[in-house]
N, C-alpha and C positions, 0 to 999 in steps of 0.2 A: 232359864231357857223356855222356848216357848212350846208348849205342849198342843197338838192335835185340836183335841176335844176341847183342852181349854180356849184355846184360839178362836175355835168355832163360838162355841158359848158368848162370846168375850164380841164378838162383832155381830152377833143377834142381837145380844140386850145392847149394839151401841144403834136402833133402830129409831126413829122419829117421831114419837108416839108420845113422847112426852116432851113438852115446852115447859118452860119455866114460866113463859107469861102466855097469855091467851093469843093466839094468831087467828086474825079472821083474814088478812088476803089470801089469794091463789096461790098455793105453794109452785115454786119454779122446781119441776120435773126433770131430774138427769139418768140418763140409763148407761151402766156399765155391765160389759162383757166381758168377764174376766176369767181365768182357770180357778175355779172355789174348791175342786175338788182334780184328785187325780196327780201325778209326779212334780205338775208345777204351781200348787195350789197355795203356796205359800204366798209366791209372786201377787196373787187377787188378794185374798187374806190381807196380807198387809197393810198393799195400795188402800185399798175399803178403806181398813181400819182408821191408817191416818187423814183420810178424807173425810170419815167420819168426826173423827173429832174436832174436825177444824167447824165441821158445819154442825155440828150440834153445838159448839159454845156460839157460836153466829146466831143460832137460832134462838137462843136462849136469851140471846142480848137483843132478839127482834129479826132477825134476819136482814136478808137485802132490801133496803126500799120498804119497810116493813113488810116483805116476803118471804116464807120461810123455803128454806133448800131440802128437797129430799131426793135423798142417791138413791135408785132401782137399782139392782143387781141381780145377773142371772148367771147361772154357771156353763163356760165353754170348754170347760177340760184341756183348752189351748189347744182347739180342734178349727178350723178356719169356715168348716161345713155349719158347727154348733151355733159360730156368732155369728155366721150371717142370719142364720132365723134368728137366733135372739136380737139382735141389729131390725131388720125385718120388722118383728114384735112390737120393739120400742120405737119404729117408726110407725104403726099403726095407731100406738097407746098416746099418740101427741107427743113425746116426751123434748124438751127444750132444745135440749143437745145432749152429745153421747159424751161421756166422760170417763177416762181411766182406764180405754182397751189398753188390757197386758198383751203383747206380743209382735213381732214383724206381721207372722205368715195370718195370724186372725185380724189383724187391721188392715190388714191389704183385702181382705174380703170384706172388709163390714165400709172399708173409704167409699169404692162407688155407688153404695147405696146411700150413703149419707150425702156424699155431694149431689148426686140426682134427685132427693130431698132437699136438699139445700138448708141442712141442717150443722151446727157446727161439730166439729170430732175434735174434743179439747182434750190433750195433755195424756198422748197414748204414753206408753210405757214400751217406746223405742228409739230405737236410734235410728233405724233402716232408710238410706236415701234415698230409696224410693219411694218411701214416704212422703220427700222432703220437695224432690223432683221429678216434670215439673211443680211451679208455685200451685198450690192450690187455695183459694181463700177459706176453705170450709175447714182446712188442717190446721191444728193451731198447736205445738210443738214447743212444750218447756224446755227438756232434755237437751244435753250435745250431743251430736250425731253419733255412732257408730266411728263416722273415720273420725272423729275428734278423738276420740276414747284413745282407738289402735294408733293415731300417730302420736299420742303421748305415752303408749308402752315402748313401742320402737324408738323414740327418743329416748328413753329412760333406758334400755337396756343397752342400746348401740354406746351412749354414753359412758357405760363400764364397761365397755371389750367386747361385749356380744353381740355376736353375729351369725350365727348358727341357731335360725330360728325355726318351729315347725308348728302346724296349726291343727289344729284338735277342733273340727265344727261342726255343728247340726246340720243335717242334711234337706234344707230347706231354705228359703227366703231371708230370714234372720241368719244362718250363721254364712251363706254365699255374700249376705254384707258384710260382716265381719272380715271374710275373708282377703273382700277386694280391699276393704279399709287398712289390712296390713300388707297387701303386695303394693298398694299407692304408698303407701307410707317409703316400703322399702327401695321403693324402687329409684328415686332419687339417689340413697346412698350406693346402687349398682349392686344389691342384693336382693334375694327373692328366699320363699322359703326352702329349707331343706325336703322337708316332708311334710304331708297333710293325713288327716285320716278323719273321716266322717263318723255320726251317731244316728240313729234317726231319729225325729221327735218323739219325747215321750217313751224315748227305752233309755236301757241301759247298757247293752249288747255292744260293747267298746275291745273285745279284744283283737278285734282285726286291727281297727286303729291303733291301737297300742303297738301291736308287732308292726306295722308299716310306720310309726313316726319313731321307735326307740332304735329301728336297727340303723338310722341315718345320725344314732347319738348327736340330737341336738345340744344346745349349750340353755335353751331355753324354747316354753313349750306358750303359746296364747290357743287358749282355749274359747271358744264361742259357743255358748249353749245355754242349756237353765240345771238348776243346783246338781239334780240328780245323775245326772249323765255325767258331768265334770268332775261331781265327787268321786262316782266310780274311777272314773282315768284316774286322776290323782292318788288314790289308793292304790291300783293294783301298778302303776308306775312305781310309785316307793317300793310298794313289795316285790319290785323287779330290780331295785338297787339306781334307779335311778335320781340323781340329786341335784340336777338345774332345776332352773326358777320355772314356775307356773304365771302365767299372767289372763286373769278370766277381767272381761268386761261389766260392766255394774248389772246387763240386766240378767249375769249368772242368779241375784238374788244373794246377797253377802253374809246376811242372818241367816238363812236357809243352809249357805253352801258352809258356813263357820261349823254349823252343827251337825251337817252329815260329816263334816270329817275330823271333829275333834280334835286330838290333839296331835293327827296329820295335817290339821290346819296350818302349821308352822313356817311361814314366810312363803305364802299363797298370795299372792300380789292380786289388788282387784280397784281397777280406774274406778272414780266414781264423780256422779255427776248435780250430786245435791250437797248441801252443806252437811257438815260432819254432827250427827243427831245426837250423839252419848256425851258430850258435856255442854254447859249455854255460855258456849265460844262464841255465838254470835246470835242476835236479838231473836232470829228465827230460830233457833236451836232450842233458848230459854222458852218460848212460847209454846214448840211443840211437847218438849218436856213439861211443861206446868201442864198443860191440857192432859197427859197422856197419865200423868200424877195423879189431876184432880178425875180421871173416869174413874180410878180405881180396879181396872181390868187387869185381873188375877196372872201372874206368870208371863207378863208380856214388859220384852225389857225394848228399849229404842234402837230404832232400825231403820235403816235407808229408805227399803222400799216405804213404811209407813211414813215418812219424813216429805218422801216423792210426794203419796197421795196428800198430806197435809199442804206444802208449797203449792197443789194444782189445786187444788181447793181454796187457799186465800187468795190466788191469782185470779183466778174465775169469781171468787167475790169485788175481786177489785174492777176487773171488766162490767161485770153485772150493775154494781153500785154507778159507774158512769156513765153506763146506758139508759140510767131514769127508771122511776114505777113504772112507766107503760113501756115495755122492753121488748123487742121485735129480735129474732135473732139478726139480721143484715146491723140495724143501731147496736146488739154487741160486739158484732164483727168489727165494727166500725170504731167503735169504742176501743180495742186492743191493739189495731193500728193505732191509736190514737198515746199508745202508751210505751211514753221512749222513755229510757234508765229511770224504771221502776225496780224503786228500793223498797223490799217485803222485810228486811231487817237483817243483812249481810247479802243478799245473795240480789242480784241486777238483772234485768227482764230488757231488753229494748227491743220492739219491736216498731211494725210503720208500714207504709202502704208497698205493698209485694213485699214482705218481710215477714214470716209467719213463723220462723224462728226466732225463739227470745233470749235464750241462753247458748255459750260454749264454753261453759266452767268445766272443768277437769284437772281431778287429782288423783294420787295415785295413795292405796294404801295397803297394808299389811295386815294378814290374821295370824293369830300367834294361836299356840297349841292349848292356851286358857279359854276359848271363845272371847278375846276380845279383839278390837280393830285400831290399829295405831295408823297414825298419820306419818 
C-alpha cells in the first residue's frame, strides 16, 4: 500500500533534472493544479506520478520533436480560490498548456482563465458537463462524462431488481453533476431517487446524511465525492447494519478509497474510466506497468488515477509530436481535432472538429476486503 511520506518522496525524486541524454531545445512547459496536500491529495499525487513517468521515459528517449516535457505543479488543496492563483501563476510563467486539474469545482475556476488566455486545459480529472457544455475548443477532455459513469451504475443495478436508489454527494459543483447524471439516468425508467444527503468539500461530517438516506432503506446507495468522505458513509453505514450495494464513481480515487476502508472495502462497486492498470491485459497496461517497475518507487503499487495521468500524458505527446518542432498551441489544438480512433494500445481516442471529447469507456468494478479491484 502506498504510504504518505513515501508517496511524497517517490514523486519528488520523479522530477526532470535528469535526462539520460543531453537536451539542448526549449523544454515544452505544463503547469498542473492539483490537491498535493489535504483530504484529497492522493487524487494529485497519483495523477503526477503517472504523468510523470510517462514523460520522463519520453524524455529520456529525446522527448517531443526533440523537446523535452516538464510538468510544474502547485498544490490547491482542491480549494477553487487556491487554483485560480495558481492557474493565474502559470499563466504569467508562459507555461504551454495546463495539464491534469484534479476536480469539477477547481476547473470550473481555472477554465475562464485559460480560455481568455487561450491557452489549452488538457485532460482535467472530471467528468462535470459543464465542463463539457457549451463546446469549448481550449477544453480538451480524455475521461467519460460523469452521466456516462451513473448511467452505467443505474443499468447495472436496475438490471438485478434494484430500484430503490439513494445518493450520498458533495455539496458542490462536482457531486450536483453527479447528481443530475443519476435522476437522467433514472428517469427514463419512471424512477427517481429515494433519498439524497450531502457532505461538504473536504469534511467528513456525514452523519446527517446518513440518518436522512438510511431511514428511506434504500436497496442501493451511489455515492459522489472524493475517498475520504465516502469512506466515512461506507463505514459508519455497515456499523449501522446496513447491507445494500455502494456504488462511487471513479473520481472517488479507487486506491485511496480501497485503503481507507479495508476490509469494509468488500463489494464497494466503482465505474471506471481508464483501462484496468494491475495486469498488461492490454498494450497500455504493460507499458505503464514496465515504466512504473523500471522508476523503482518504493511502496507504490498500480492504480487508476496514476494510469489516468500516464494515458494524458502519451496522448498529449501524441498531439504535440503532430504539431511539429515549431508548435503554437491553436497547430496543437488543431492537431487533436486532427485525431480520429486513436489507438494508445487498448484503449481509442476519437476526436475532430467541435468534438473535444475523446473517450466514453466505462466499466464497472469491484473492491474486495484484500485491497484488491476485480473486473
Amino acid at each position: 500500500m502506498i504510504r504518505r511520506r513515501q508517496l511524497v518522496a517517490s514523486v519528488a525524486g520523479l522530477g526532470l533534472s535528469h535526462y539520460a541524454i543531453a537536451q539542448s531545445e526549449k523544454p515544452i512547459f505544463l503547469g498542473q493544479s492539483a490537491p498535493f496536500s489535504g483530504p484529497s491529495e492522493q487524487l494529485g499525487n497519483l495523477y503526477n506520478q503517472g504523468a510523470r513517468l510517462y514523460f520522463d521515459a519520453l524524455n529520456a528517449k529525446g522527448g517531443i520533436n526533440g523537446r523535452p516535457v516538464e510538468l510544474k505543479r502547485l498544490d490547491d488543496g482542491y480549494d477553487p480560490e487556491r487554483c485560480a492563483a495558481n492557474t493565474r501563476q502559470f499563466i504569467s510563467e508562459g507555461v504551454f498548456a495546463l495539464f491534469g486539474y484534479v476536480g469539477t469545482p477547481t476547473s470550473l475556476a481555472a477554465l475562464p482563465l485559460a480560455t481568455e488566455a487561450k491557452i489549452p486545459f488538457f485532460a482535467p480529472f472530471t467528468g462535470a458537463q459543464t465542463l463539457r457544455e457549451p463546446y469549448n475548443r481550449y477544453v480538451i477532455h480524455l475521461r467519460a462524462s460523469y452521466f456516462d459513469e451513473t448511467a452505467a451504475m443505474i443499468k447495472q443495478a436496475t438490471s438485478v431488481g434494484i430500484t430503490k436508489i439513494a445518493v450520498f454527494y458533495q455539496n458542490d459543483s462536482f457531486g450536483q453533476a453527479g447528481l443530475e447524471g443519476v435522476t437522467r439516468a433514472m428517469a427514463p425508467l419512471k424512477l427517481q431517487p429515494v433519498a439524497t444527503g450531502t457532505v461538504e468539500r473536504n469534511s467528513t461530517d456525514v452523519a446527517q446524511a446518513l440518518k436522512d438516506i438510511l431511514s428511506k432503506n434504500p436497496e442501493a446507495i451511489v455515492q459522489i465525492g472524493s475517498y475520504k468522505g465516502c469512506a466515512t458513509f461506507v463505514r459508519m453505514a455497515r456499523r449501522a447494519g446496513y447491507v445494500g450495494n455502494f456504488y462511487n464513481i471513479s473520481f472517488v480515487g479507487t486506491q485511496a478509497l480501497s485503503e481507507e476502508l479495508g476490509a469494509v472495502a468488500r463489494g464497494v462497486i466503482v465505474s471506471q474510466v481508464m483501462p484496468y492498470p494491475f495486469t498488461a491485459a492490454t498494450p497500455i497496461a504493460s507499458e505503464y506497468l514496465g515504466a512504473l517497475q523500471a522508476s523503482g518507487l518504493l511502496g507504490t503499487n498500480p492504480n487508476y488515477s496514476g494510469m489516468e495521468g500516464f494515458v494524458a500524458a502519451k496522448v498529449f505527446a501524441e498531439a504535440a509530436r503532430r504539431a511539429g518542432k515549431v508548435m503554437t498551441r491553436e497547430g496543437f489544438l488543431s492537431a487533436i481535432q486532427g485525431m480520429q480512433a486513436l489507438n494508445i494500445g487498448g484503449m481509442t481516442f476519437d476526436f475532430g472538429p467541435q468534438k473535444n471529447v475523446g473517450s466514453r469507456f466505462v466499466e464497472m468494478t469491484m473492491l474486495t476486503e484484500d485491497g484488491r479491484v476485480r473486473r
